[in-house]
N, C-alpha and C positions, 0 to 999 in steps of 0.2 A: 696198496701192495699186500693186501692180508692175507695169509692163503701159502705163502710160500714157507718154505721148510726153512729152516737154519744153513742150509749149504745150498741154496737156490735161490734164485733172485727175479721173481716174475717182473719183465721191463715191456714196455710199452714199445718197439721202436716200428719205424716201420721205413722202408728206402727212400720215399720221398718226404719232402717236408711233413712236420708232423701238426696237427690241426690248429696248435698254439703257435707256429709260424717258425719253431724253433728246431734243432738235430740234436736226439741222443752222442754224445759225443765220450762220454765215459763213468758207467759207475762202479764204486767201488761195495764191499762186503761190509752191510752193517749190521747192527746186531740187535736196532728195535725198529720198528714199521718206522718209528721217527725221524730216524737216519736214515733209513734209507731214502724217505721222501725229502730231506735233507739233501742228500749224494745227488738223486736225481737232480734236484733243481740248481746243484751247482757245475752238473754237467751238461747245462746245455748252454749253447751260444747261438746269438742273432745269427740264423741265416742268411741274412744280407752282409754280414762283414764274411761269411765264407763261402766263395762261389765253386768250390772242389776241395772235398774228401776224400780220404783215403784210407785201409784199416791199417793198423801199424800194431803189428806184435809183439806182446810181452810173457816171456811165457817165466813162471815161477819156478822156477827148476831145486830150492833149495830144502819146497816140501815136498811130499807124494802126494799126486792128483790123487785123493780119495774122500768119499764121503765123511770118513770122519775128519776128516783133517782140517785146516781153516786159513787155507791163501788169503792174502790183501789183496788178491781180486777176484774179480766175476766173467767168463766168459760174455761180450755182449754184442751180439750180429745186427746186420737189419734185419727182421721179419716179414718176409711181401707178401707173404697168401695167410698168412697167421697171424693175426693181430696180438698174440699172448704165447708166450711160450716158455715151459720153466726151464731153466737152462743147469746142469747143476754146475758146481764151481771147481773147477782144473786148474786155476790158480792163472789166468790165459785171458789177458784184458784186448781188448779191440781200443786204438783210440785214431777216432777219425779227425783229421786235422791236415791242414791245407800242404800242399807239396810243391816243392818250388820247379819251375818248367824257364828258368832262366836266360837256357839256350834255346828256346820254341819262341823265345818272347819278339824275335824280330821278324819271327814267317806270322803271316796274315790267313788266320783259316778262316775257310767258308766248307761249314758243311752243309749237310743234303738232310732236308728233311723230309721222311716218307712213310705215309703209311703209320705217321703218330711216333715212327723212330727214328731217330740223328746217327748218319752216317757219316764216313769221314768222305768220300767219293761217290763215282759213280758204280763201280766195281765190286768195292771190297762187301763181304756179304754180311760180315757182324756189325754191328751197332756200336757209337761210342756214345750213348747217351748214361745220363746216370743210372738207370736200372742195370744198365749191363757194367757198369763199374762196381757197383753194388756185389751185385754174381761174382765176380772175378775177385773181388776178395774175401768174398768167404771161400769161394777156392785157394786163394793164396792158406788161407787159417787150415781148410783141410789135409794140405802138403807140410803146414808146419806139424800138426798133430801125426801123420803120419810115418814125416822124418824123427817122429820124435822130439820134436823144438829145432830140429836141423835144419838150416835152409838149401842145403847138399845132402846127396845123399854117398857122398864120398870125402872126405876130408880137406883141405884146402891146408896149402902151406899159408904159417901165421906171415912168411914176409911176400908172399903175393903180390903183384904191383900193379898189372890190367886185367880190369874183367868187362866182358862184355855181356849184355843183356837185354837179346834180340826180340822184341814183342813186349814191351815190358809192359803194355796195358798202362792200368792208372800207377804202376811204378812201386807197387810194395813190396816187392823181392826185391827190386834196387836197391830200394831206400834202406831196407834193413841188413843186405850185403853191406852199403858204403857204411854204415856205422858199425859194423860187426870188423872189418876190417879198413878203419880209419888214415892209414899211411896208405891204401891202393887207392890206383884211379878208375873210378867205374862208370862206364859210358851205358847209357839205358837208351835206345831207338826204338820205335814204333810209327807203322802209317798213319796212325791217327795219334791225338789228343784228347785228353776227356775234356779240356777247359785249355782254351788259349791266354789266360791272364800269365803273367808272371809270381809267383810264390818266390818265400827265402825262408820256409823250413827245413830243404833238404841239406843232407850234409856238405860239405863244401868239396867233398872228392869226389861227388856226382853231378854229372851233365845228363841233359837228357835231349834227344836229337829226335828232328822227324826226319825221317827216313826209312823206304822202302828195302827191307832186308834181300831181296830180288834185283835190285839194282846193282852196279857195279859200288863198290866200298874205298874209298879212302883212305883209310887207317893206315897212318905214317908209322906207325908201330903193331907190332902182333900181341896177342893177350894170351894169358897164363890161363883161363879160363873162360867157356864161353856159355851160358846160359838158351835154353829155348823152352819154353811152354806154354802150352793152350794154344797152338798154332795147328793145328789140323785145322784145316779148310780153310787156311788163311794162305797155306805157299801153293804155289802151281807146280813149280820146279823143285821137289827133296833132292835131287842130286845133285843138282846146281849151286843148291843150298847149300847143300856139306860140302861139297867141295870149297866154295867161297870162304866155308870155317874152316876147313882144314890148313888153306892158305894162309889165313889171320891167326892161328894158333901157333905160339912157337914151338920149336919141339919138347917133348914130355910134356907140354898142356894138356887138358882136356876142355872134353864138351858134356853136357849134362842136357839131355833132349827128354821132357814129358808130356806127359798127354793122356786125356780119358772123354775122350771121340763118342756119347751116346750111338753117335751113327755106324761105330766098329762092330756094334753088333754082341757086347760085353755084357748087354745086360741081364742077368741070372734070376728070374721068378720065379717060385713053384709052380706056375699054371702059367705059363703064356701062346696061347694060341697064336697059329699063323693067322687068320683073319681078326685079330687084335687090332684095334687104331694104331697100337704102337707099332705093331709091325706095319700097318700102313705108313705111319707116317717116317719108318726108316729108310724104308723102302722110296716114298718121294722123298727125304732129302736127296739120296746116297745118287739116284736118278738127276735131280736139279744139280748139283755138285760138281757129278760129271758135265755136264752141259756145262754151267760155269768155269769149269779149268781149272775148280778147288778143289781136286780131291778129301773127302775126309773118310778117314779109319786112321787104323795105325801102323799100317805098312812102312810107314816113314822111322819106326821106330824096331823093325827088325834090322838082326845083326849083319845081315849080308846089308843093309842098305847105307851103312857105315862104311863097313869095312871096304865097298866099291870107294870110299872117296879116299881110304888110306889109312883108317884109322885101327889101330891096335886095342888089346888088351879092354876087348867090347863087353861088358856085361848090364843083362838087363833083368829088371824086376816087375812083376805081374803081383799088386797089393789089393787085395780086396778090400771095397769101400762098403759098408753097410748105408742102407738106402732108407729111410724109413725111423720108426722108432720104437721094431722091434727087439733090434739087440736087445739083454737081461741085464749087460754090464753098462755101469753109469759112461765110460769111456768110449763106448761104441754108442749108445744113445745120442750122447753129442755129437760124436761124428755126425752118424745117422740124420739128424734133425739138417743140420747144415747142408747133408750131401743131397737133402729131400730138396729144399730149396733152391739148391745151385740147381738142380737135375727140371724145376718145375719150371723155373725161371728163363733156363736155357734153351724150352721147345721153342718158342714164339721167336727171342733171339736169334737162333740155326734156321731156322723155316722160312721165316716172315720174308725176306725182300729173296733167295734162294726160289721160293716156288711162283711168287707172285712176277718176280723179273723174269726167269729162264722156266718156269711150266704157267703160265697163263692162269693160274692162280687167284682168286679175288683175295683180299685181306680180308675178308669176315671169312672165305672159307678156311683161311691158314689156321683162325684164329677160334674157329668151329671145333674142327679137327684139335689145336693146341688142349682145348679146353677136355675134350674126349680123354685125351691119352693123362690131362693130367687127374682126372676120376678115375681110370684105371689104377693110375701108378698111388693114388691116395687111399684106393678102396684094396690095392695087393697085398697079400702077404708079404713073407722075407724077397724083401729084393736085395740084390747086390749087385755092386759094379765095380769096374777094374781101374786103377791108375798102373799106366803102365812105364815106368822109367827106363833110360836106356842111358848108359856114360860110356865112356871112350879117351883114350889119350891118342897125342898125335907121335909117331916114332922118333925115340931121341932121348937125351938125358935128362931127366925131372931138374 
């Protein structure tokens, strides 16, 4: 590890297994090459005792994320396309570590494999395989960094008691809601599963449920709070949708809906020509999408599409994400590095079974094309892109 500066921590990780057969799982900030290949080797563990991972956030809040300063820890992501990356230190540790699916553990999956990626269905167009859990939480890290260490971007009362958290993915906004506020019960559903094993790391006031958020809902009780994110192109029905939350929400609840849709068309280069791959290749999702009955942009996230299910006191936030590693400030570089990764990560993900099932598509051509846009988007200047948040209450006394 020679090479790195005092507030940087050059780490080897990479999404899949790594060539010693073992998972970067957490290092900490040491202070001679010794330690730190010390830290390393005491963070890793047999990948055979861990069959799902997951990032889990710790963010430092007691010093200021700056260069000179010196957190007990080190930011640390997977790496997919980058084998080395200096990452500098915001005090903002990753630890990946098994997550309990308690309530999954009686349903029998069978997924679908295609095309070299594991689906949960026949249907659904993302992938639950580990690359794409991977992505998903270093987007969860992006929103933490964003809110500022917040996992809302509106305040929650401290005595809270149901929250729901519709798509929860591999479960790390759950996981760190249910311990963030340990007296509520916090219900996490999603169509898929990243791993059908049972786990007993999660906290004990989280379940986590398969279940189609499109279907009809159950829920003997209404929630104080309802969670959605990364679901473009994954609902058919938004209106159906909010209305189903608006029904489950008691009144003065709220809903807290994000999303940052490549395919909305957000993406901000200095040079991006219409005959770009990129614009090619938005153009065939947005085309395949429709055909499929997924829409994705962010339509779902404007204020009249709330306010048709009932909801009040609507407001929405448009956050620029820097793309790349140009930002100057060490704070945006990190974003930056991250949001490069989710963004490279995520063409072949949206594309792949989208063009090859509903436009005729080969999988080498998807994967042709994936490769194009991502030498563009690594050869571009300043890129930027949007996350767009939307929250709401339902009418009635808090």
């Amino acid at each position: 590890m020679a090479g790195a500066s005092p507030n940087q921590v050059e780490v080897p990780v990479e999404g899949q297994i790594l060539a010693n057969g073992r998972y970067i799982v957490e290092v900490d900030t040491a202070t001679s090459e010794g330690e730190e290949e010390e830290a390393l080797q005491r963070s890793q563990v047999d990948s055979t005792n861990i069959c799902h991972h997951r990032a889990r956030s710790k963010i430092n809040t007691s010093e200021p994320a700056s260069a000179a300063g010196n957190p007990d820890s080190v930011l640390v992501y997977p790496v997919i396309l980058f084998p080395w990356l200096r990452i500098p230190n915001f005090g903002i540790q990753l630890v990946f570590e098994s997550i309990s699916t308690r309530s999954l553990s009686e349903h029998v999956i069978e997924d679908i494999i295609e095309n070299d990626r594991r689906y949960c269905n026949d249907t659904y167009t993302m992938p639950n395989d580990e690359s794409e859990q991977t992505r998903l939480s270093i987007c969860h890290q992006i929103y933490l960094i964003l809110y500022e260490g917040q996992l809302t971007k509106i305040p929650l009362s401290p005595s809270i008691s149901r929250i729901l958290d519709l798509g929860t993915g591999p479960g790390d906004w759950a996981v760190a809601i249910a311990e963030q506020y340990p007296d509520a019960e916090v219900i996490a559903t999603d169509i898929s599963v990243f791993d059908s094993d049972s786990f007993t790391m999660a906290p004990p006031n989280l379940y986590f449920q398969l279940d189609d958020a499109e279907h009809d809902w159950s829920y003997p009780h209404s929630f104080d709070f309802v969670h959605i994110r990364g679901l473009s192109g994954g609902i058919q029905d938004w209106p159906a949708l909010y209305k189903r939350v608006f029904t489950h929400i008691r009144p003065g609840g709220a809903v807290q809906v994000s999303d940052g849709d490549l395919a909305a068309g957000l993406l901000r280069t200095l040079s991006s020509a219409p005959d770009s791959y990129l614009s090619i290749y938005l153009a065939a999702v947005r085309s395949a999408a429709d055909v499929a009955g997924y829409p994705r942009g962010l339509e779902h996230l404007q204020t009249s599409a709330l306010a048709a299910a009932g909801f009040e006191e609507i407001r929405t936030y448009d956050i620029d994400v820097p793309v790349g590693v140009w930002p100057s400030d060490a704070r945006g570089k990190t974003l930056g590095k991250m949001a490069l990764i989710v963004l490279l990560e995520s063409l072949e993900a949206v594309a792949l079974r989208l063009l090859t099932k509903y436009m005729g598509w080969s999988a080498e051509g998807v994967r042709d094309l994936c490769e194009k846009v991502q030498a563009e988007v690594v050869q571009g200047e300043e890129i930027t892109g949007v996350m767009r948040v939307a929250v709401a209450k339902r009418p009635g006394p808090s």
